[in-house]
N, C-alpha and C positions, 0 to 999 in steps of 0.2 A: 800912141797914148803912153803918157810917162807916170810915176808915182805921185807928180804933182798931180796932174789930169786928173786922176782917180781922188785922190785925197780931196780938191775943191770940189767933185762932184755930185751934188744931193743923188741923196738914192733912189727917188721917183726917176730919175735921169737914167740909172741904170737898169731900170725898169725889173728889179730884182725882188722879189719877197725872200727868197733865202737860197743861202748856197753851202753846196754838199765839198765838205775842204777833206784831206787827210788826216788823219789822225794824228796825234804826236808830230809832226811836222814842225820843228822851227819857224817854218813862216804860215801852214797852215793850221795846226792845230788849237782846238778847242779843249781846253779846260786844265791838259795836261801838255807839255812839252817836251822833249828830250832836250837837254842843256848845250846841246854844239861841242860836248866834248869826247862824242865817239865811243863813249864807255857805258850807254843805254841807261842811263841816266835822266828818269825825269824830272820837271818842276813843275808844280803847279801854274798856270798862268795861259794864255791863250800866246798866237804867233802873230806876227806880223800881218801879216793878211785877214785874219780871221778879227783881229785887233780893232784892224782900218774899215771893214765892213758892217761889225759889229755897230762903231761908232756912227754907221751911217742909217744904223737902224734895218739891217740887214740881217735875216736869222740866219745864224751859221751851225750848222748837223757835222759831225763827223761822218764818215762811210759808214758806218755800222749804225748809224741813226737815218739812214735815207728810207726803211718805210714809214716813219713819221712824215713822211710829209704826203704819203699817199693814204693814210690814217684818216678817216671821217674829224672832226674837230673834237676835241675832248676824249676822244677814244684812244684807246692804247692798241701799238699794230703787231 
């Protein structure tokens, strides 16, 4: 499976409700990113990955948000 594969793929196909990505990660990160220039440099904005899943209506947590998702609905974990 390629980047195309994934990209046309509706997200019932992936059978995903949400995925637990890196934090700060250029291609994985949520919300915050480190800029690819080595020097621990963030930007606001989400990664590559996180970006493409997002779009497919896919919730995306960072590591340090994965007991939300074992969290009863509305409750804080």
């Amino acid at each position: 499976m390629d980047r195309k594969d994934v990209e046309t793929m509706p997200a019932e196909a992936m059978a995903a409700e949400a995925a637990v990505l890196k934090e700060r990660s250029p291609s994985c990160g949520c919300g915050a990113v480190y800029d690819g220039t080595f020097a621990s440099t963030l930007t606001a904005g989400d990664g590559v990955t996180a970006a493409l899943l997002r779009a497919h209506g896919i919730r995306v947590l960072g590591e340090s948000q994965v007991l939300e998702l074992l969290a009863p609905d509305g409750e804080k974990p």
